[in-house]
N, C-alpha and C positions, 0 to 999 in steps of 0.2 A: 477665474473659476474658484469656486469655495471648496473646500477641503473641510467635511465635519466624521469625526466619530465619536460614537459614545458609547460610554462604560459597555452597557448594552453588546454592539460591534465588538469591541475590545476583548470580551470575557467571552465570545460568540466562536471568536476567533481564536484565542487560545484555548478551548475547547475542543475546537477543528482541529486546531495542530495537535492535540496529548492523544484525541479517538484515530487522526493519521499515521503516528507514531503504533500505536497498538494495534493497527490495519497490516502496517507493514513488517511488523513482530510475526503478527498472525501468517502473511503472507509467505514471510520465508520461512516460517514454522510450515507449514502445507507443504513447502518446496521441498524441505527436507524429510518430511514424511511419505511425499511419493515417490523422492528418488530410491528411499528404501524399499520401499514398495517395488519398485522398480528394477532393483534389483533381481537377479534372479537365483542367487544365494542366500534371499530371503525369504523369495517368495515365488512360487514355482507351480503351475500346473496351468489349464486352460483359461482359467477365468485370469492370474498371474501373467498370461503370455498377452490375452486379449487386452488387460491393462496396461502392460507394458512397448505395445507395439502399437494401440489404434487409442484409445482412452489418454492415457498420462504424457505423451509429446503433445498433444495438442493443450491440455490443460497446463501444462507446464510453460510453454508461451503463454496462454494469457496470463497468467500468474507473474511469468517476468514482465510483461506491459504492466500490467497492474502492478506492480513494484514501482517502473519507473515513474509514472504516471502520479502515484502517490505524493513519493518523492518530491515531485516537481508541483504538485499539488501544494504539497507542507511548504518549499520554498517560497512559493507566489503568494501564499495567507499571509506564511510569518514578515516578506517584504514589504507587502501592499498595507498591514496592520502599524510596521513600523515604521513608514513614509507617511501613512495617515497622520500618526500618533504626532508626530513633529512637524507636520504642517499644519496641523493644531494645535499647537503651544506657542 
């Protein structure tokens, strides 16, 4: 089986990895701005209780999937990029 990448690929892909990394910046930056949120020392009244109890658990899971998920994303690019890379040389 042939094994090709180019420049192309290569730059495509470390591209993917720097905007995954800033996905996942982003990500736990959200995390930690609704656990504050979440709080109820910070933030406190009906629309505070309604976000706290039925809105923010549920977003809060997909936010940790999407964290993992990333993750696992950025490892499988920068693998697959650098297995290419050296079965092409």
């Amino acid at each position: 089986m042939r094994t090709v990448t180019t420049p192309a690929a290569q730059s495509a892909a470390g591209q993917m990895s720097h905007q995954l990394s800033d996905l996942q910046t982003t990500t736990a930056n959200l995390v930690a701005r609704g656990n504050a949120l979440a709080d109820p020392t910070n933030w406190e009244g009906p629309k505070a209780h309604l976000f706290r109890t039925q809105i923010w658990p549920e977003v809060q899971n997909t936010l940790s999937a999407l964290q993992t998920n990333l993750a696992e994303l950025s490892r499988i690019v920068t693998e697959v990029n650098q297995r290419t890379a050296l079965a092409g040389s």
